[in-house]
N, C-alpha and C positions, 0 to 999 in steps of 0.2 A: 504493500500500500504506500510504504513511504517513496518509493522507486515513481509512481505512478503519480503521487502529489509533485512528486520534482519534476516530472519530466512534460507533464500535460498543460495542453493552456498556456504555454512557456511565453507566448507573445497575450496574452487575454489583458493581463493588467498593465495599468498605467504605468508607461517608460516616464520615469520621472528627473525632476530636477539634474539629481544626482547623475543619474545615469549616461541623462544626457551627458554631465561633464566628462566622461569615462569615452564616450563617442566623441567627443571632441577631441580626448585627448589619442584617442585612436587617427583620428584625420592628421594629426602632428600639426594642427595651427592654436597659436595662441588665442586668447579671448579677445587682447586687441585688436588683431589682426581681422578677428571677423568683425569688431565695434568698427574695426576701421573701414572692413570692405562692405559689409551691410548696412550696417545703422546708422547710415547717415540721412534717412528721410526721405530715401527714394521708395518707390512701391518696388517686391521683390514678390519671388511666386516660393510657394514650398520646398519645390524643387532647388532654387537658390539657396536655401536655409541647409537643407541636407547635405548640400554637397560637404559640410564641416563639420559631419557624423559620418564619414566614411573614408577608409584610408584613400590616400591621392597620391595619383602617381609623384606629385613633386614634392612631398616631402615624404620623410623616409624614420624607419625604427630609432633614430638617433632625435630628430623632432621631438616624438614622442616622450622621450626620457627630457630635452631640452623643455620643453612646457610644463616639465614636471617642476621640473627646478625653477624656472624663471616666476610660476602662478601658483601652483599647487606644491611646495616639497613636503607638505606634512602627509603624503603619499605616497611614500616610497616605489619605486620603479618596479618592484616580479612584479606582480598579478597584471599593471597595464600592459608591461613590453609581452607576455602571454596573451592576452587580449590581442592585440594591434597582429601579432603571428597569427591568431587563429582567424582574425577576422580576415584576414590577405590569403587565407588558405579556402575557408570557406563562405566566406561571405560577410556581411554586416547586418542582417535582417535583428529585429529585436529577438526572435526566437533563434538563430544563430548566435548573438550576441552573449544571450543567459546563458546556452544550452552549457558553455562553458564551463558557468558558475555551479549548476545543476551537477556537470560530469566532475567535478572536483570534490562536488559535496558528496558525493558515494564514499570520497577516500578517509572521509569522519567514520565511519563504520569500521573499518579497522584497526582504525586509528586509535578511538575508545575501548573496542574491545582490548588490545597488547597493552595497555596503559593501565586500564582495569586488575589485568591479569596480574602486571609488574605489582601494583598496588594491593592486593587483596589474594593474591596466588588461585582465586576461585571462578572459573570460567563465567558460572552463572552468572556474576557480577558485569560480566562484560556483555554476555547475551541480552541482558535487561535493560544495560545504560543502550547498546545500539536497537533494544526496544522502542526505549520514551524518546530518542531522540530522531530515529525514523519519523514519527509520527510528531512532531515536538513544532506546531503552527511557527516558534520562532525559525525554526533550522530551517524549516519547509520555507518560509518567506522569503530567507537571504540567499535561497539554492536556487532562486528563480530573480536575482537579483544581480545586475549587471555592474557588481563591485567587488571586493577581493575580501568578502568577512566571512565567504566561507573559505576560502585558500588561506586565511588567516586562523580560524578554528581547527582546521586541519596541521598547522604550522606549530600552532598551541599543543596538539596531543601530539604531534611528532616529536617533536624537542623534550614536553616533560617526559614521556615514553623512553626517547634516547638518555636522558638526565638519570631517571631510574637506574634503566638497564647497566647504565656505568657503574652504577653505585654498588648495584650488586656484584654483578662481575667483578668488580675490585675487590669487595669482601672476601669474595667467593675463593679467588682466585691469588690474593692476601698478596697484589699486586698492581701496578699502574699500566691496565691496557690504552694503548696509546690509540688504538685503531676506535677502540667502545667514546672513548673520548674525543674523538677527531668526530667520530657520527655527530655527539653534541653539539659541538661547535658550529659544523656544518647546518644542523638545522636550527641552531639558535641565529645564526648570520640570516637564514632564510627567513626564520619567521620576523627577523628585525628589519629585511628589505620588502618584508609584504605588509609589517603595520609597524609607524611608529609607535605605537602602545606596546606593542611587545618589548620594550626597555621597560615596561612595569611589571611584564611575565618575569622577564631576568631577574628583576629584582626580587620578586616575589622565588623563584627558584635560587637565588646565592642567599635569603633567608634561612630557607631552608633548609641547605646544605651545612650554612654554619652551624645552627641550631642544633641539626644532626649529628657533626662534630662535636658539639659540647663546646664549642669557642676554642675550640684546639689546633694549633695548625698542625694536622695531620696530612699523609702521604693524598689523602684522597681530597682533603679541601688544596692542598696544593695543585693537584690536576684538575679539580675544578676552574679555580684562579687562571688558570693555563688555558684554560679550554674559554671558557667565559672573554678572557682578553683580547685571542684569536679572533671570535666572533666578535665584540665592540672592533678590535683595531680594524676587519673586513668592514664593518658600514660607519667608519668613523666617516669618510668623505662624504657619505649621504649625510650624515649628522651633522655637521658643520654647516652644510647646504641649510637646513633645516635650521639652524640655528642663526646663519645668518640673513634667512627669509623671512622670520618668524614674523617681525611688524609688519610687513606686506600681505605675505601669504599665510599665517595661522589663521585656526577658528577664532577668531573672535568673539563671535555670537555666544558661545559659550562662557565668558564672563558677563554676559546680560543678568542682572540679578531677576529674580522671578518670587513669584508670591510664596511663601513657604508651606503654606499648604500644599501647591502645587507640586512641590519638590516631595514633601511625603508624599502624597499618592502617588507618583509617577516611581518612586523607588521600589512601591506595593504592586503597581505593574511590571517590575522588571522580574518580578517574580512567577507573577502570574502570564507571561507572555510566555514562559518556559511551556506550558502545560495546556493554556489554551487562547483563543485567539481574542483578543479585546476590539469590540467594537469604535468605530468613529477614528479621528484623526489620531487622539489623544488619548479616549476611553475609557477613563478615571469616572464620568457620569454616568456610563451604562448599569442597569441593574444588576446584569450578568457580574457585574467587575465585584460589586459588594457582596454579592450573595455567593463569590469562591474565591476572594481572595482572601477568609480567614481561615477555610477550610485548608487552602495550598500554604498560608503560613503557618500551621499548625503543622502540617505533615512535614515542610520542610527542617522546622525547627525539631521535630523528635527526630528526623534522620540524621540531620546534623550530632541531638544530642548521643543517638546508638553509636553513631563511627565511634565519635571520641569517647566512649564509655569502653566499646566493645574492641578496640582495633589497637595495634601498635604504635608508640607515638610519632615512626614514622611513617607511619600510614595516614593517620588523620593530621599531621601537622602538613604534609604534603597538600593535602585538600584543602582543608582553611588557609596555607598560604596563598594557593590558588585563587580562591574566592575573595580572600581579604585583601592581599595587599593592591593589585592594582585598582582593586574599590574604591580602596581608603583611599586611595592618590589621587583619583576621581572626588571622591566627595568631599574629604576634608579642605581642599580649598573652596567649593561652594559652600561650606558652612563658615567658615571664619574671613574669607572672603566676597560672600557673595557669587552666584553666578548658577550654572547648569551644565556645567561639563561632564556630570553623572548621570545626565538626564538622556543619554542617546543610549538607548538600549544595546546597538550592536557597538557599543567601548566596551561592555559589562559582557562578554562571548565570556573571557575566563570565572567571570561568577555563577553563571549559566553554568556553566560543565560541571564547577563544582555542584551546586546544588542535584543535576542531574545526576551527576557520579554518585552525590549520599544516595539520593535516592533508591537507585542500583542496589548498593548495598541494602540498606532496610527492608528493601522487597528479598531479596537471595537469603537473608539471614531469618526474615519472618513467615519466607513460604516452605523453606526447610525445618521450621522448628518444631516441636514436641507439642503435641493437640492438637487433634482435625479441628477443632472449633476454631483454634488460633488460625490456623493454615487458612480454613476457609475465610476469614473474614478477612482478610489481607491477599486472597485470594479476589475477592471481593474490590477491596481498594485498588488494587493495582488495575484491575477491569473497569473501576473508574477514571482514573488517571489515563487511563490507555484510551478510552471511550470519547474522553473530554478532547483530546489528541485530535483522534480519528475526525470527530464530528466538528471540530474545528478546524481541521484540513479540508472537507470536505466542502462549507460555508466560503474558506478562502478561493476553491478549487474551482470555485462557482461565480467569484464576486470580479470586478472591473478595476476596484480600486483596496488599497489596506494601510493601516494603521502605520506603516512604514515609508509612505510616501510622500508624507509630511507636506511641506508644499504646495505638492502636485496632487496632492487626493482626491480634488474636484475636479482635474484638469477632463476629467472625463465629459463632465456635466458643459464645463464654458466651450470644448470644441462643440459637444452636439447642439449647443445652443447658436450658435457660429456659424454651424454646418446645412442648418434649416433654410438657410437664406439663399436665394438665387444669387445674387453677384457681393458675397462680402469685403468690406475691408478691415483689417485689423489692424490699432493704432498701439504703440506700445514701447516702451524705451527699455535700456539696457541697466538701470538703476536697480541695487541692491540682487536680490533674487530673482529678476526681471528677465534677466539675462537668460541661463538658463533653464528659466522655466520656457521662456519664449520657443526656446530648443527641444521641449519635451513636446511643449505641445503640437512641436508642428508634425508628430508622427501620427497623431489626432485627427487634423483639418485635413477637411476634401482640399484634391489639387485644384478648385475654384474659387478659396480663399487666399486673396492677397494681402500680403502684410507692407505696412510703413513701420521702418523702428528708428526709434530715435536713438542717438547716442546721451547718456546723462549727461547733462552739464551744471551742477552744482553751482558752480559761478554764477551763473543768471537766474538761480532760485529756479531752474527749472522750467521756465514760462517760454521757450523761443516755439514759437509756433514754427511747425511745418506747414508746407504747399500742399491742402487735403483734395485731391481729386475730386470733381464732383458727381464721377458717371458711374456709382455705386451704388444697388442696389440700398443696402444699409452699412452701416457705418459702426464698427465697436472699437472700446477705446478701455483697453485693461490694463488695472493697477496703475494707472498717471499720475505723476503727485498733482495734487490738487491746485496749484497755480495755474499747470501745464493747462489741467482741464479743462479750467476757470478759464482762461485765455482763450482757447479753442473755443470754450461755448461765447464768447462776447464779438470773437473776429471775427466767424461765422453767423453769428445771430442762430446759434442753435441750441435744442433744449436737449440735456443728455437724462437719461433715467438711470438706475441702476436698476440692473437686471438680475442681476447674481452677486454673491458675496458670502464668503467664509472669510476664516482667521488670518488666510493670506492670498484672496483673488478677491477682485472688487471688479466686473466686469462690465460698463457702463454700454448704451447707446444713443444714436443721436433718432428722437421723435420725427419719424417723418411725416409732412405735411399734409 
């Protein structure tokens, strides 16, 4: 089933925001380059907009990583320069584009199982986490999702798997395998050039290994240090790029302070998106959301408390470093700082695994224990869990847009309202999120809809009216800061309504006479 959720419908939902940036950076042109070549105010057909979602003959695999650097370095280069190959081998279509993300996310399945196994020496443990996580609405979403969080989950069980496996073998073998150790490194380098966050995995794994030591510089925390260093000193050049990008190209938005309420419930979703699908942009007001998010923090928090009751303390200290520390690195500056950098679901992939992973455990430990009564009723639970899974993959399997598209969630609703029109034009500038939404939605719009985009100009408050054609059937005019609007409605003597609008599309029109 979980095979089936990945692979079906793979173009159904909204190619959004993000994605689009991912197809851009596939084309190898910069965002300037197209501010500079499209939005300047002239009218442009779809076809125009596409051409800088598809690789181009003139520029080339090395672009690609170039745009990385120059606009984007807090995204490391594997998963695009992957992407940009696959797309020049087979095509660029949006269901080509995912199919990729889709066929990477199969390799989470083995990946949890040998991890599981390293950890807990008990197969079942591993058959059960590659259970919930098959069916698991979050994995399912991001496996059909044209960006690198599942090549980076995968990158996650690779590395602490490889991290394990050293650990033992060196015990084992009451010696320093250089080759068990070189694997580490290897895939610590990888996971650090497919998510900058993965320098919070690391961290979270050289906890653990000290801790494990006892704070002792022993034979094997020395070949950790060894191995560890290999892999920073391999992406130190990206990191540098990244550091010296940062007030250009970092998220920003993520130091936005936010209401605090909002911040606990959206932590209560990160929990609940493991297990099932939350309705709406956000999803914290759904019934659904109250009526099973105490039920999944109850069960998460007893699986948590069996590990560390029942398990070795490097067993469960392995888990909880997982879970906690690149958390805490996440939330503690939004709590004493202000802001929402904890609030993107797929940062928290390592808190996710963990709670998956207890889970695992609690079900193999309570479906094997002493009493049918016990056996059955956690026989029981687990068929809810699994249920909750299923039947929210199934809703997702079904729908046009999801909880992950942030942005773009409605983008479905403004093209079809767009698209009902005989001869549209679409008015629209490259300010803020503008931009790339502009680029999502044009996989949306009939090829009868033409676009004017403006380039932002903050200097003039925004207001430079363009030259608006007037042999349009009707006339739309999305997300314009309201100067721009104002201006257009007085130069033209026209009355605009607003037709549409959520928390980030305001889709106006001009009344025709």
């Amino acid at each position: 089933m979980g095979f089936v959720f990945r692979f079906a419908h793979l173009d159904r939902k909204v190619y959004w925001h993000d994605e689009a940036y991912t197809s851009l950076r596939i084309s190898g042109y910069t965002s300037a380059e197209v501010k500079q070549d499209i939005f300047q105010g002239q009218v442009i057909s779809i076809e125009d907009l596409q051409k800088y979602q598809r690789p181009n003959p003139e520029k080339s695999l090395t672009d690609t990583v170039k745009t990385l650097i120059i606009e984007d370095s807090q995204h490391p280069p594997f998963y695009y320069i992957l992407v940009r190959l696959w797309a020049q081998g087979f095509g660029h279509s949006v269901a080509v584009i995912r199919i990729l993300s889709a066929l990477i996310s199969l390799l989470i399945l083995p990946c949890v199982y040998y991890l599981c196994l390293e950890l807990f020496d008990l197969s079942l443990v591993g058959w059960l986490a590659i259970c919930l996580i098959s069916i698991s609405p979050f994995h399912v979403l991001y496996a059909q999702e044209a960006r690198e969080y599942s090549l980076w989950t995968v990158m996650i069980l690779l590395s602490s798997w490889a991290l394990l496996r050293a650990l033992r073998l060196t015990v084992q073998n009451e010696g320093i395998g250089l080759q068990n150790w070189g694997i580490y490194a290897l895939t610590l380098a990888l996971s650090l050039y497919t998510s900058s966050l993965s320098l919070l995995v690391g961290m979270a794994q050289g906890i653990y290994v000290i801790t494990r030591e006892h704070f002792r510089l022993t034979k094997t925390l020395i070949a950790y240090f060894l191995s560890s260093i290999i892999a920073l000193l391999a992406f130190a050049p990206w990191l540098a790029i990244i550091i010296a990008t940062w007030s250009q190209t970092g998220s920003t938005w993520t130091a936005i302070p936010i209401p605090w309420i909002d911040w606990i419930k959206t932590w209560g979703l990160h929990v609940n998106r493991a297990f099932i699908l939350t309705v709406g942009d956000f999803g914290f007001d759904h019934l659904s959301t109250y009526l099973t998010l105490p039920i999944f923090l109850i069960l998460v928090g007893y699986a948590i408390y069996c590990l560390c009751r029942q398990t070795a303390l490097k067993v469960w200290l392995f888990v909880l470093c997982l879970m906690g520390i690149p958390s805490l690195a996440l939330a503690l500056p939004d709590l004493i700082l202000g802001g929402q950098r904890s609030m993107a679901t797929r940062y928290l992939i390592p808190f996710l695994l963990g709670i998956e992973i207890s889970l695992a455990y609690l079900f193999a430990t309570q479906l094997t224990s002493r009493g049918l009564f016990k056996q059955r009723l956690w026989y029981m639970i687990m068929a809810g869990v699994i249920s909750c899974g299923i039947i929210s993959c199934n809703i997702s399997f079904l729908a046009e847009t999801s909880w992950n598209k942030v942005v773009s969630y409605n983008n479905h609703q403004v093209a079809r309202i767009i698209n009902q029109s005989n001869a549209p034009l679409l008015i629209s500038n490259s300010y803020g999120m503008n931009f790339g939404n502009i680029l999502a939605l044009s996989y949306l719009l009939n090829s009868k809809v033409r676009l004017q985009l403006i380039n932002d100009n903050p200097q003039t408050g925004f207001s430079d009216v363009p030259k608006i054609p007037q042999n349009f059937s009707d006339v739309f005019l999305l997300n314009l800061p309201d100067p721009l609007r104002e201006s257009i409605e007085k130069q033209y003597g026209w009355k605009l309504s607003l037709i549409f609008n959520d928390s980030h599309l305001w889709l106006w029109k001009r009344e025709n006479l």
